[in-house]
BAMARPA-920709 format. One line per 8 residues: number of its first residue (from 1); their letters; for each residue z, y, x of N, C-alpha, C, O. Coordinates in steps of 0.05 Angstrom, whole numbers. Each point is the difference from the previous one (the first is absolute). Layout:
BEGIN
NUM> a> Z:Y:X:Z:Y:X:Z:Y:X:Z:Y:X ~ ... .
% end
This chain:
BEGIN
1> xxxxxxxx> -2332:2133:290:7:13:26:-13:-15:23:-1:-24:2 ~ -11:45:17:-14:-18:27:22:-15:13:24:-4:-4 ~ -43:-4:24:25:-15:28:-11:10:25:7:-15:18 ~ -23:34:-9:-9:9:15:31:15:20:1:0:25 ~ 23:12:-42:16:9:12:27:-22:7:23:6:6 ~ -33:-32:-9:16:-25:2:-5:-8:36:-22:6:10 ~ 42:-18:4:-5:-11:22:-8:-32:-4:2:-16:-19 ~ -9:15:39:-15:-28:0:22:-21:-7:-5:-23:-6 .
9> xxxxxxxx> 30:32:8:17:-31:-7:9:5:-34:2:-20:-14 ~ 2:51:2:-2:3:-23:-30:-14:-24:1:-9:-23 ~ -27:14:44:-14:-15:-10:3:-21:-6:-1:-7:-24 ~ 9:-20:57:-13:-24:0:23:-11:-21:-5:-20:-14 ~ 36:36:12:21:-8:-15:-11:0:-35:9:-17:-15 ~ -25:33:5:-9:5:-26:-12:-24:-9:6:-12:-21 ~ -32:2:47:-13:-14:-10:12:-22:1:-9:-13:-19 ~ 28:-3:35:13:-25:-2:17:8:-26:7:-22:-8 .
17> xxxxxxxx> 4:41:-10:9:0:-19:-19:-2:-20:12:6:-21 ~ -38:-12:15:-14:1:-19:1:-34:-13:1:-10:-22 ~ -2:1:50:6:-31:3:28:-6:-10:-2:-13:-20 ~ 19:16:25:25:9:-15:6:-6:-28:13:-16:-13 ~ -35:44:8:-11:9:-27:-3:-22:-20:11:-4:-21 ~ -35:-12:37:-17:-13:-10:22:-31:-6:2:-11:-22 ~ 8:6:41:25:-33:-2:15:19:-26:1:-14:-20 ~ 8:34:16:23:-2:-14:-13:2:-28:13:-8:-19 .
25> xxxxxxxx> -47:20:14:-9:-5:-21:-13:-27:-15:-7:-7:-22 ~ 9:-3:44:-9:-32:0:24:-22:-3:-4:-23:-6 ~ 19:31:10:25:-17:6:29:12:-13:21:-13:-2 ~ -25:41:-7:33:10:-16:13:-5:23:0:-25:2 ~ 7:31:10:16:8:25:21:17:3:20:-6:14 ~ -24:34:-29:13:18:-4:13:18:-30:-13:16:-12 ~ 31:-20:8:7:23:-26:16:13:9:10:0:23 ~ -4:19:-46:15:26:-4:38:-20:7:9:-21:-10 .
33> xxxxxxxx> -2:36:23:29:-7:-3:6:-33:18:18:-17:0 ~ -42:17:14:4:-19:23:18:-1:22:6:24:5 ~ 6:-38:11:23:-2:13:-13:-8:33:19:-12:10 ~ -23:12:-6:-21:-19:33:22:9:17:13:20:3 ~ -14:-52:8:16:-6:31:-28:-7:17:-18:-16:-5 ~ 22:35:26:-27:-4:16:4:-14:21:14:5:19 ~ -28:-25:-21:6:-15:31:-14:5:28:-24:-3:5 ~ 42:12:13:-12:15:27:9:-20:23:22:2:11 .
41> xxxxxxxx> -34:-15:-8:-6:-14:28:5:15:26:17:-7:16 ~ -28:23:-14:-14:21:17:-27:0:15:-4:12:21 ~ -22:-32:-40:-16:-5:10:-22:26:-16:7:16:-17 ~ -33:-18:28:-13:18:-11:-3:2:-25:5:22:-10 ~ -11:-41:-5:-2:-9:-31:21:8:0:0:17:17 ~ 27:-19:-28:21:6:-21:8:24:7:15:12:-15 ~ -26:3:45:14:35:0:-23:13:-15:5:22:-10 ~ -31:-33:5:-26:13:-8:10:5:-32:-5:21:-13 .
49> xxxxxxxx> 25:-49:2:-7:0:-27:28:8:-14:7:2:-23 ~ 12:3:54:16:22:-17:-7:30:6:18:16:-4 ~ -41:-6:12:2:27:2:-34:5:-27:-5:20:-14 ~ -9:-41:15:-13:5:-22:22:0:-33:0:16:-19 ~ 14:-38:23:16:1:-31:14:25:-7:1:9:-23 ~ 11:5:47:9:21:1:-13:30:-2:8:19:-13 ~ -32:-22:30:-19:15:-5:-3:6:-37:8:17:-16 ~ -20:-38:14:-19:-4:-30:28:10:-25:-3:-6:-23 .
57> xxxxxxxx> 18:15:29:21:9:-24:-10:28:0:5:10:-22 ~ -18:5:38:-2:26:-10:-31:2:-3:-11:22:-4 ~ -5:-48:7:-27:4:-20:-7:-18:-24:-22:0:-10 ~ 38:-11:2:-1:-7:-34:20:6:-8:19:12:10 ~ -25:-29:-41:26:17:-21:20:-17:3:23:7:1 ~ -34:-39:2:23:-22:-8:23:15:32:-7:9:22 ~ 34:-13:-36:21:3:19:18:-24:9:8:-9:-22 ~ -1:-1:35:19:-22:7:18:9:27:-8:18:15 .
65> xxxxxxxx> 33:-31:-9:16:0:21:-4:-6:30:-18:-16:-5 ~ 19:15:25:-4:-17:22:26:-2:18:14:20:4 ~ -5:-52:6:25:-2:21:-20:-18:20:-13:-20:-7 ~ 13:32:36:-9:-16:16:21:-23:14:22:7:9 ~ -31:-31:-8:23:-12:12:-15:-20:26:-21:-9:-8 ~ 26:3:30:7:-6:24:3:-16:12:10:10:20 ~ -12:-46:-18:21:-15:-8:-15:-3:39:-22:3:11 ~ 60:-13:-2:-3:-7:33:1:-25:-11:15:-10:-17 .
73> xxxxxxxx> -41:-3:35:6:-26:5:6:-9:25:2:-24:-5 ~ 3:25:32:2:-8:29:-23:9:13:-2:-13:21 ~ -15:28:-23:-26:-4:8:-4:24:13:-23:4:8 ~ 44:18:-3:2:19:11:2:4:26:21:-10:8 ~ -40:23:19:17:3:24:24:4:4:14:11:-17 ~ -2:-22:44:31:13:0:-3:34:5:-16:13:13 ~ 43:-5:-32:1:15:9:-14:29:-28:2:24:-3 ~ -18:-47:-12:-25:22:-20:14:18:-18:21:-9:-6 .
81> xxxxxxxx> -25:29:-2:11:10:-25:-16:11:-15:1:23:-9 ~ -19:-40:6:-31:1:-19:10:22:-37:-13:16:-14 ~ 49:-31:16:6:9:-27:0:31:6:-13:10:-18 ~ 20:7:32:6:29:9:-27:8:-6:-4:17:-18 ~ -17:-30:32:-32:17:-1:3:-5:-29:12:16:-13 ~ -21:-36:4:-6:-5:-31:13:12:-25:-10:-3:-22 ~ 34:18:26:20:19:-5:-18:22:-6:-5:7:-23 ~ -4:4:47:-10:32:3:-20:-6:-21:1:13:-21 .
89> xxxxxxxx> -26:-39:25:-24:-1:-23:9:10:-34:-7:18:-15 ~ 26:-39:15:12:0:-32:13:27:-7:-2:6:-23 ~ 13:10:40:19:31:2:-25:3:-6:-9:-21:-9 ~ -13:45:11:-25:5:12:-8:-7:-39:2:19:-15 ~ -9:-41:6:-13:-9:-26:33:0:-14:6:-21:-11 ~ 7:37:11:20:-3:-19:9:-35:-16:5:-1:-24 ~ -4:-14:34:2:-26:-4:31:-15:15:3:-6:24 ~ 16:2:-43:24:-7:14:-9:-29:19:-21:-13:-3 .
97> xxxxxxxx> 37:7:18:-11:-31:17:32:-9:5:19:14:7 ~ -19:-43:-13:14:-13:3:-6:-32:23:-18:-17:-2 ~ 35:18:17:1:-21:31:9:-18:-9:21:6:-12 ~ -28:-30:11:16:-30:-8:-7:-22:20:-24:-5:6 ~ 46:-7:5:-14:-23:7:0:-20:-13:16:-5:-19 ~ -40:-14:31:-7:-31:-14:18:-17:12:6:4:24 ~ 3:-24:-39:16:-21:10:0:-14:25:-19:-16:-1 ~ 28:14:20:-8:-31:21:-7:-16:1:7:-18:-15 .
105> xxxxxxxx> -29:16:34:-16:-23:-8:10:-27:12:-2:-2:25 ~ 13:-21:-40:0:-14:12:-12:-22:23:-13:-20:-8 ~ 18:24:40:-17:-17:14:-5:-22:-12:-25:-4:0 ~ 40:-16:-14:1:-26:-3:-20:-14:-18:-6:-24:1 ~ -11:54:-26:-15:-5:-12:-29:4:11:-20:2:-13 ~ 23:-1:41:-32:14:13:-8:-38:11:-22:-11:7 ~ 43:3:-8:-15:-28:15:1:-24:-22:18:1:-16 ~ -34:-18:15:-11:-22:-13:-25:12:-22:-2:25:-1 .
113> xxxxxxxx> -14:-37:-12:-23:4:-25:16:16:-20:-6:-6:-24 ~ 23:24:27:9:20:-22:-22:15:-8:-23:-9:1 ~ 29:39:-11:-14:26:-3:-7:9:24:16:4:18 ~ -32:-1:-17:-9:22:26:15:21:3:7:10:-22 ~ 4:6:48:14:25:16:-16:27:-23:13:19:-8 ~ -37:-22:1:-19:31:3:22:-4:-42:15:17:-9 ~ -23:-46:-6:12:1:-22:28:1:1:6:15:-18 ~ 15:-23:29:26:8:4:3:31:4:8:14:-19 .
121> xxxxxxxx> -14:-4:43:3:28:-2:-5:22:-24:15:16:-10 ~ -48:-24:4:-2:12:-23:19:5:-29:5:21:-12 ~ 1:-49:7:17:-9:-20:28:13:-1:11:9:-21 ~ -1:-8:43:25:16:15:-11:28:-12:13:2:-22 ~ -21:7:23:-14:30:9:-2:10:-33:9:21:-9 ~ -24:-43:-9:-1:4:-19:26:7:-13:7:21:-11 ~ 6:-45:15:20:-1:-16:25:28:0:12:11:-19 ~ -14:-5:55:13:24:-4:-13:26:-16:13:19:-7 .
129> xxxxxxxx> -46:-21:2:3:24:-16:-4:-1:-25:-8:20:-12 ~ 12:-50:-3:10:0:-27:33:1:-8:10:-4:-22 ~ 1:9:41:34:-10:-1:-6:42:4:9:13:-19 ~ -19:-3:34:3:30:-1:-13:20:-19:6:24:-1 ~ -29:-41:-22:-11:17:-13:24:-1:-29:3:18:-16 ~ 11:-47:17:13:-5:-26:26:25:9:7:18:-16 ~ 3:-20:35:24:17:12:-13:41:-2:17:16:3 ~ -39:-9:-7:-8:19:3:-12:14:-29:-6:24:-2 .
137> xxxxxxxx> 4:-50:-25:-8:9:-23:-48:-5:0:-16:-1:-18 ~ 14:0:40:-35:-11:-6:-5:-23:-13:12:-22:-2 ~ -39:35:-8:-10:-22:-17:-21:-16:16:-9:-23:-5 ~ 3:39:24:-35:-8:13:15:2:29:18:15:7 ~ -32:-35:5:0:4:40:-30:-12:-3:-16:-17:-7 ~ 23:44:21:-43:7:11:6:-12:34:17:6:16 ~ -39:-25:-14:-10:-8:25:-26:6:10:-18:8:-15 ~ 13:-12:46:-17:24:9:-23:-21:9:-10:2:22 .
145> xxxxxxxx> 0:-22:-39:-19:-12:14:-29:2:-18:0:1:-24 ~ -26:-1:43:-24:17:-6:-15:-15:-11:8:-20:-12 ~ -34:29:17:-26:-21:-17:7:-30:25:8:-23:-4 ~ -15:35:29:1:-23:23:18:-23:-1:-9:-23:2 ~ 31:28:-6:27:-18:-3:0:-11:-25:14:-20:-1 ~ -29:28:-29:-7:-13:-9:-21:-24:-10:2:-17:-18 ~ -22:21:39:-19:-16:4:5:-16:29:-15:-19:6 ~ 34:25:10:6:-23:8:17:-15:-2:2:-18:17 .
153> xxxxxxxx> 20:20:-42:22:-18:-18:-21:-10:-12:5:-24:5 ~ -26:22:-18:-15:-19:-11:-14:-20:13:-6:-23:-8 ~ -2:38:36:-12:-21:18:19:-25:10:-9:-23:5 ~ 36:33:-3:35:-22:4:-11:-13:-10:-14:-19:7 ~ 24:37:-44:6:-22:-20:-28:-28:6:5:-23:7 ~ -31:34:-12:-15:-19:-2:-1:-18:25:-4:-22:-9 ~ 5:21:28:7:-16:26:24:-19:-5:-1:-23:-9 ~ 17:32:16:32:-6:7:2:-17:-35:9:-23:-3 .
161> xxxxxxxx> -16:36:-14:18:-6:-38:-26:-14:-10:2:-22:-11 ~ -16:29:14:-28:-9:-16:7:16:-32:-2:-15:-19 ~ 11:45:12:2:10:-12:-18:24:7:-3:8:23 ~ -11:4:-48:-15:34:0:13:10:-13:-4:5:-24 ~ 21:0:37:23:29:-8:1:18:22:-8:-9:21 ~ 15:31:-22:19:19:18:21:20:-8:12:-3:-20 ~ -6:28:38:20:7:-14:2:18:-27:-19:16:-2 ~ 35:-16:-18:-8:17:-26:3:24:13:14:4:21 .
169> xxxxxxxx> -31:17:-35:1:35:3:22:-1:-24:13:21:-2 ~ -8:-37:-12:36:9:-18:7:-31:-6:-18:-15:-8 ~ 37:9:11:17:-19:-17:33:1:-6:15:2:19 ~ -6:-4:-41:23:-3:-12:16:-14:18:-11:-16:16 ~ 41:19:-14:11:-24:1:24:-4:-15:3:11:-22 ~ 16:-26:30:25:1:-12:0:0:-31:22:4:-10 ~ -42:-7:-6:0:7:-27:-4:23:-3:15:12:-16 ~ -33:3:30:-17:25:-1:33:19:1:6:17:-17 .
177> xxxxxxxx> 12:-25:42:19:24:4:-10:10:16:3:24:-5 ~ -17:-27:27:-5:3:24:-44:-9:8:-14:-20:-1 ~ 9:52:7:-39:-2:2:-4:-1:22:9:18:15 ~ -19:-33:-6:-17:6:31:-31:13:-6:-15:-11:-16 ~ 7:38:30:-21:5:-5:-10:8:33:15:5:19 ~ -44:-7:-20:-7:7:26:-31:22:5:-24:-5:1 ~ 40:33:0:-15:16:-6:-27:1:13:-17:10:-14 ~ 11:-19:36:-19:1:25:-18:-28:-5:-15:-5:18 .
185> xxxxxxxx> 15:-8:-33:-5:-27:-10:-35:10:2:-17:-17:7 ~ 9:41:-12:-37:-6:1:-11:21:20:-21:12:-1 ~ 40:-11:16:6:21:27:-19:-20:27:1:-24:7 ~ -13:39:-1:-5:-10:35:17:-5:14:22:9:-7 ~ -23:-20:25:15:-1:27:1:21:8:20:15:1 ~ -55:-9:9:-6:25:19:4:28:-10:-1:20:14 ~ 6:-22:-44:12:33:-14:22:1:4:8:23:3 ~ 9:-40:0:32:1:3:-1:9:29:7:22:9 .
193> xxxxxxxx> -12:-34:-1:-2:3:32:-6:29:6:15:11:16 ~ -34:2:-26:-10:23:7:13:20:-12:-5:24:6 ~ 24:-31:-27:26:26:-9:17:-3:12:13:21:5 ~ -2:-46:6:22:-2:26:-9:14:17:15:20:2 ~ -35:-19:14:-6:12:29:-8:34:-14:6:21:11 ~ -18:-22:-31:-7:36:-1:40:16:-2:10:21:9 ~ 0:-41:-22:25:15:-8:19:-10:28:22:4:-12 ~ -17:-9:28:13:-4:20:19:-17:-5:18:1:16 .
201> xxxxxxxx> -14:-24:-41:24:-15:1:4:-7:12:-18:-8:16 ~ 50:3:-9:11:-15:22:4:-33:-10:18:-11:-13 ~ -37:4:22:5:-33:2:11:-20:10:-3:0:24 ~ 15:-17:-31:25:-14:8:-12:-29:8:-10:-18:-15 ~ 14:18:48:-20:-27:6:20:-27:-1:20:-1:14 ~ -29:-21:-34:13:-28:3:-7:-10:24:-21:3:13 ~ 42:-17:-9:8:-27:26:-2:-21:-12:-1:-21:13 ~ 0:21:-37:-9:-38:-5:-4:-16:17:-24:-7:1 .
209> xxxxxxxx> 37:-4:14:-22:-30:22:-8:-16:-21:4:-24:6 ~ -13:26:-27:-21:-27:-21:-23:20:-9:-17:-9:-15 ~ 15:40:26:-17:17:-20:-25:-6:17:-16:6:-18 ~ 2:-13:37:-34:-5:12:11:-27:-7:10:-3:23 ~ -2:-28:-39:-7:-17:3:1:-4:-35:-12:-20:-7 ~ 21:30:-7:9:6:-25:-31:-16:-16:-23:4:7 ~ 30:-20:-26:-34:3:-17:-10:20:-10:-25:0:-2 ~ 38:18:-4:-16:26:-10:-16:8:21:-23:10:-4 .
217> xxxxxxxx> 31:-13:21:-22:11:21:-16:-27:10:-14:4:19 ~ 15:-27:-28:-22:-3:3:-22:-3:-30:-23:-9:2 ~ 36:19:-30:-15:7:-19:-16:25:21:-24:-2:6 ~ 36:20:2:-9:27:11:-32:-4:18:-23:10:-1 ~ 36:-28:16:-20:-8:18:-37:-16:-4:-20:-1:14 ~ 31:-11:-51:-27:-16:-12:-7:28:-13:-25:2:-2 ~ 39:20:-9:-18:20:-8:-14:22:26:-17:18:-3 ~ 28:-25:25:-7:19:13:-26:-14:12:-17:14:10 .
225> xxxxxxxx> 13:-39:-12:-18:-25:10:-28:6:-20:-23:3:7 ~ 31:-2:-30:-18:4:-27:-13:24:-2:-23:2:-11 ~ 40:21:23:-12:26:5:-34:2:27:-23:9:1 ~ 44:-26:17:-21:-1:20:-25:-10:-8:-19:13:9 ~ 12:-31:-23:-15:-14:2:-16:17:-28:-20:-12:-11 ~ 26:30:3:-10:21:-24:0:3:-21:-15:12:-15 ~ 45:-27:9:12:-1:-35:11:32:9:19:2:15 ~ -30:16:-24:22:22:-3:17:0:-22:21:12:5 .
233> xxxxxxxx> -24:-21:-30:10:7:-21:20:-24:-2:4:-10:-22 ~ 8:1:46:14:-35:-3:32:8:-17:12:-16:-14 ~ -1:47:18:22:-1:-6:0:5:-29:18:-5:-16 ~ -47:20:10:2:13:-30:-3:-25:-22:8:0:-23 ~ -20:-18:36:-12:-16:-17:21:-25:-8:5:-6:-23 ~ 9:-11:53:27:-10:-4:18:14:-17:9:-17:-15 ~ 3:43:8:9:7:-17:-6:11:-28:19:4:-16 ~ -43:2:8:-11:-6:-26:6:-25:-10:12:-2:-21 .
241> xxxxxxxx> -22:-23:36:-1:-24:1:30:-6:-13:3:-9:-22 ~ 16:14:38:35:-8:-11:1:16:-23:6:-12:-21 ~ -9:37:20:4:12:-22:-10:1:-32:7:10:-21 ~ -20:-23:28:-28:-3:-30:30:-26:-12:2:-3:-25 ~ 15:-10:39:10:-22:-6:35:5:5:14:-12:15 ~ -6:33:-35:28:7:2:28:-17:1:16:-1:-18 ~ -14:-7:35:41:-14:-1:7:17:-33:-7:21:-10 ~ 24:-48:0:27:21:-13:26:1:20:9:-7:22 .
249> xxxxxxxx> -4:24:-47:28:16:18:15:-25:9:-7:-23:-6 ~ 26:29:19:32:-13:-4:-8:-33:16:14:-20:3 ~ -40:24:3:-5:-22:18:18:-11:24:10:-22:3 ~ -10:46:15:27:-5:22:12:6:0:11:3:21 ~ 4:7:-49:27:5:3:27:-20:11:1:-24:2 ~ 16:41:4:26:-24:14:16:14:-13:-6:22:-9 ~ 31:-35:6:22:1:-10:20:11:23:2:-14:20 ~ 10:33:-22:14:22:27:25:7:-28:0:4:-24 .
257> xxxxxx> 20:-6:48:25:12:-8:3:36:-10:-7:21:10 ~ 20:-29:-37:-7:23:-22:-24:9:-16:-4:18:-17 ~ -13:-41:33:-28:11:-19:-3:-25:-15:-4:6:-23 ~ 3:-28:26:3:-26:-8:-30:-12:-12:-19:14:-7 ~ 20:-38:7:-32:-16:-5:-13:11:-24:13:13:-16 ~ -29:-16:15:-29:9:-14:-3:-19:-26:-19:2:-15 .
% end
């Protein structure tokens, strides 16, 4: 069948699913009788990659479930009800959505050589949507981060760790109760980007005061440095680079109430 009677966001949506395609043939990502808790931020990446996961059920065979879930962390304007818009998305893709918040963050742990604010929050964040996928019956929580974000977790790791790792496109945890998979894993930036803006999502802007001082952005900033100077291929190649060299599973797993250590 052509695509000539497709709109341009039905297009650019196809072709970021080929990529899709391609992680879950490379990586098993997806089966029949799958369960996915989708994690929605409300940034461009995770609304892109719940309306592609959603999408892509009525163009292959494999079938699986989807629950989108939400998690507030503080980071909301006063006043936001980001959850109401993000409602209508999920209504719209037939996809139930579930609101949780993440724990409190303790001030007391933001001061002395602890964990960093950007790793506390996260961790928080995580944790609430492994405590919601076990409460919901999923096997997999799909996260929405791209080729970019994976080549600049490698640039961290190797700086900051003196490790060449980044993040897995799948890993186990809990004793393979619980998958993290990340469908957008060999995705552009700029394709995600351009199915957000063709499809009109409503995007949900963070207040972080640590998000322009964050290291990821300044991994962001040595690829954008590397670009200038005429590496074009700096992101493709950093992540070949991690990938040729797979984590096992169950690497970061933690031990969380009712799911218990690994």
């Amino acid at each position: 069948m052509g695509t000539d009677h497709l709109t341009p966001y039905d297009r650019s949506l196809r072709y970021l699913n080929r990529k899709v395609a391609r992680a879950d043939r490379e990586f098993g990502l997806l089966h029949e009788g799958d369960h996915v808790l989708v994690a929605v931020s409300g940034g461009k990446d995770s609304l892109v990659m719940l309306e592609v996961l959603a999408r892509r059920l009525a163009w292959h065979h494999v079938q699986y479930r989807l629950t989108a879930c939400h998690v507030e962390s503080g980071h909301c304007p006063p006043g936001c009800s980001y959850a109401a818009i993000l409602g209508k998305q999920c209504a719209g893709l037939g996809v139930p959505l579930r609101v949780v918040q993440a724990e409190p963050l303790d001030p007391s742990c933001l001061a002395g050589d602890g964990p960093s604010p950007c790793f506390l929050c996260s961790w928080r964040r995580r944790k609430a949507l492994f405590l919601t996928a076990q409460e919901a019956g999923c096997n997999l929580v799909a996260l929405g981060h791209h080729k970019d974000d994976l080549a600049q977790t490698l640039l961290l790791n190797l700086l900051w760790q003196g490790r060449h790792e980044t993040m897995p496109v799948r890993r186990a945890m809990f004793g393979g109760r619980l998958t993290i998979i990340r469908p957008l894993a060999l995705a552009d930036e700029s394709q995600v980007a351009r199915v957000c803006r063709l499809g009109g999502l409503a995007v949900h802007s963070c207040i972080c005061p640590h998000a322009a001082t964050s290291k990821r952005e300044t991994a962001a900033e040595l690829i954008r440095s590397a670009r200038r100077a005429g590496c074009r291929h700096a992101v493709d190649n950093l992540v070949a680079s991690a990938l040729r060299s797979r984590q096992p599973d169950d690497a970061d797993a933690k031990s969380l109430p009712g799911l218990g250590s690994t």
